[in-house]
SEDO-427783 format. One record per residue (C-alpha): residue in three letters; x, y, z; residue number from 1. Coordinates in steps of 0.5 Angstrom, whole numbers, plus 500, padded with zeros to 3 digits. Last residue first. Layout:
ALA|X|Y|Z|NUM
...
***
This chain:
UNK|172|887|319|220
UNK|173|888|327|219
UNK|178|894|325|218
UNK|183|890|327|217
UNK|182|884|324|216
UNK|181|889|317|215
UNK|189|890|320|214
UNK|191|884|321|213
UNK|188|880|315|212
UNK|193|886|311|211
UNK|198|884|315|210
UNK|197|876|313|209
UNK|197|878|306|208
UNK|203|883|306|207
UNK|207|877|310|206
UNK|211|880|315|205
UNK|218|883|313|204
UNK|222|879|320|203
UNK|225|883|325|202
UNK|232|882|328|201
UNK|233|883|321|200
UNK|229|889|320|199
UNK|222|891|319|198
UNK|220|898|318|197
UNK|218|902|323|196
UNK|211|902|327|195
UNK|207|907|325|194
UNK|206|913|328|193
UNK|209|918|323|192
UNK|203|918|319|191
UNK|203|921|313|190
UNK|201|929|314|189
UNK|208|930|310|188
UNK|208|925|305|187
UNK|201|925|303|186
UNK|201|932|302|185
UNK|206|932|297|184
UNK|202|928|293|183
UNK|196|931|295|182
UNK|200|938|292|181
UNK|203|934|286|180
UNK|195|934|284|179
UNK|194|940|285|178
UNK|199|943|281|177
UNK|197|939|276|176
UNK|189|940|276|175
UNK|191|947|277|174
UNK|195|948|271|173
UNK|189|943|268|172
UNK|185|949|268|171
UNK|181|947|261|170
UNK|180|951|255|169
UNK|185|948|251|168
UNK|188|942|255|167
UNK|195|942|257|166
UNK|195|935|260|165
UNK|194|933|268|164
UNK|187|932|267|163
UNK|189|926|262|162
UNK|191|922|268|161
UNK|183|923|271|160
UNK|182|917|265|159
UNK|185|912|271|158
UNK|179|913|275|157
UNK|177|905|277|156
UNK|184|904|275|155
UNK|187|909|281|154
UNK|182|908|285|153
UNK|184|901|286|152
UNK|191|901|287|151
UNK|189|907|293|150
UNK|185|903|296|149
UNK|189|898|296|148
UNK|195|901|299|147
UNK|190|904|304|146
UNK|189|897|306|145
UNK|196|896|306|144
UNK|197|902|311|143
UNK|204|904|311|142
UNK|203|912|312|141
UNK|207|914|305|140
UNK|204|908|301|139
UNK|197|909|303|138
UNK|198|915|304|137
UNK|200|915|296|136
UNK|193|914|291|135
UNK|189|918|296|134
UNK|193|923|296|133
UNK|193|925|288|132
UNK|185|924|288|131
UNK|185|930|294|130
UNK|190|934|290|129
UNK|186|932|283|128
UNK|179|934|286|127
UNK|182|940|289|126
UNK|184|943|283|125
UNK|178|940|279|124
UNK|173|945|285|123
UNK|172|951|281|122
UNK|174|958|279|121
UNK|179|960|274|120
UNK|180|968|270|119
UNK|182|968|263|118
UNK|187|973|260|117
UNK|193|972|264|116
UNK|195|964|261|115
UNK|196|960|266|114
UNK|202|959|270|113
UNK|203|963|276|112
UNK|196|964|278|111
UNK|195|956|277|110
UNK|200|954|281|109
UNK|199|959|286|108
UNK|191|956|286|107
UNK|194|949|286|106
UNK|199|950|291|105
UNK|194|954|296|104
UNK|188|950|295|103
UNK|192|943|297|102
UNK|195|945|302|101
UNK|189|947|306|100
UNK|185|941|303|99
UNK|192|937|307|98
UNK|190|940|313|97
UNK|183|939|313|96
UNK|184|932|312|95
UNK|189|931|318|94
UNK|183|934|323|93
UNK|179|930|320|92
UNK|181|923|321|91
UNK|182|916|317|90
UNK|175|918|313|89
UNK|178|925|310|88
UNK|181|922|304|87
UNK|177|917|302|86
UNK|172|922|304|85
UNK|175|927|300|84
UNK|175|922|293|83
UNK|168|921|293|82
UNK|165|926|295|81
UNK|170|931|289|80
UNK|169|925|284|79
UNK|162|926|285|78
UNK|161|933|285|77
UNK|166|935|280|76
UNK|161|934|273|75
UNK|156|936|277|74
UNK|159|943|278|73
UNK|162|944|271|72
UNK|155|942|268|71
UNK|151|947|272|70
UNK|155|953|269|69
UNK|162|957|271|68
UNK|163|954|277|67
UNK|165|957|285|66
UNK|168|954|291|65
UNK|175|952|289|64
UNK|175|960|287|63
UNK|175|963|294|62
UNK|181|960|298|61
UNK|186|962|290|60
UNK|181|968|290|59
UNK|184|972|294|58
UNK|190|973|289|57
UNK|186|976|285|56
UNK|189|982|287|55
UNK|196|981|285|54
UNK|195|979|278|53
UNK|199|975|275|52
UNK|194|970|273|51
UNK|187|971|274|50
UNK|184|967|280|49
UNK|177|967|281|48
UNK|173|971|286|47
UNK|170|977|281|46
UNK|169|973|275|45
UNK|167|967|278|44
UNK|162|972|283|43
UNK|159|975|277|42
UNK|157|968|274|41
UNK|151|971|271|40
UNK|148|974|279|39
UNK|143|969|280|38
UNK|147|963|277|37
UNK|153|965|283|36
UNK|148|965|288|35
UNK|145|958|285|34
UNK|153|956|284|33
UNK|155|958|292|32
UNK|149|954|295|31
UNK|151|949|291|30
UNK|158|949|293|29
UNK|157|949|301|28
UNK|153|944|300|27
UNK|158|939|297|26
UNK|163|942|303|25
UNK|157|940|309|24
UNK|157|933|305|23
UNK|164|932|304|22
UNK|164|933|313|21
UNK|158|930|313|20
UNK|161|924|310|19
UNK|169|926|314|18
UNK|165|925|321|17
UNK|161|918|319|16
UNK|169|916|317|15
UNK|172|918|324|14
UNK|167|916|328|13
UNK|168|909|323|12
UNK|175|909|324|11
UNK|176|909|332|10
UNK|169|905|333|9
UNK|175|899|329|8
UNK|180|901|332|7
UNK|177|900|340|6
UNK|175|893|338|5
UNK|168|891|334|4
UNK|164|887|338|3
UNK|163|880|334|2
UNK|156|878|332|1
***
């Protein structure tokens, strides 16, 4: 069997990192909603965010880690893993800076935009911001596998776009401005290492042949 070269041990450390880093953060918010059960959703009320109103702006950092019922949590679990390893596994430290991003555009949108009658708690505006940057690092970063990835998680959850649309009784201004927060994420944490574009002197490479290049490269 062929060793895997430098590359490839890189990925996969990183990868194992971003798997107990999701599944640490999916503790984290159960342990939460069983308190939050416990107490008839008061820690909702009480941390989420409430448009326009200055002391609830705490709870843009809070209110990702909070549900209103054991339905709204499982239904953000899944995409939540996947789309946060899929965001984390080529390094952790990037990843914490987007999640970071991401909370704060979602949770201000939220505050600015949605109706001051209703109070937000959950995790969908992270789950939009993580899905929003898996599907652009790969163009920003100019990684062809991550281009893939992208394309395919793109078809695979495309009913996720509805997410974005006014939607009575659903926070989908956080869902949109979390969104635009992994967009914008993916522009500026995008890699700025890579090699530059090709010139004249130097050919375009043949997408197929980089593509065999970097699953080479990671001993794939």
């Amino acid at each position: 069997m062929e060793a895997k070269g430098p590359a490839a041990e890189i990925m996969i450390a990183e990868a194992r990192k971003a798997l107990w880093v999701m599944v640490g953060f999916l503790a984290v918010i159960w342990i939460a909603q069983i308190a939050n059960w416990a107490s008839g959703y008061a820690l909702s009320y009480h941390y989420g965010v409430q448009a326009w109103n200055p002391g609830s702006l705490p709870g843009i950092v809070s209110s990702p880690f909070l549900h209103w019922s054991w339905a709204h949590i499982q239904a953000n679990s899944g995409p939540l893993f996947i789309f946060g390893f899929l965001s984390a596994y080529r390094g952790v430290t990037k990843f914490l800076s987007v999640t970071g991003l991401i909370i704060l555009v979602s949770g201000l949108g939220a505050w600015f935009t949605s109706a001051p009658d209703g109070i937000g708690a959950g995790a969908s505006g992270v789950v939009f911001g993580y899905f929003g940057y898996v599907l652009v690092r790969g163009a920003f970063d100019r990684h062809l596998i991550d281009i893939v990835v992208g394309v395919v998680m793109a078809l695979c959850f495309s009913y996720q776009f509805t997410g974005l649309l006014p939607q009575e009784g659903i926070g989908w201004q956080a869902h949109l401005f979390g969104f635009l927060a992994g967009v914008l994420g993916g522009w500026v944490f995008r890699d700025r290492g890579r090699s530059p574009r090709p010139t004249a002197a130097s050919p375009r490479q043949n997408p197929r042949a980089a593509l065999l290049k970097e699953l080479d490269d990671l001993g794939l």
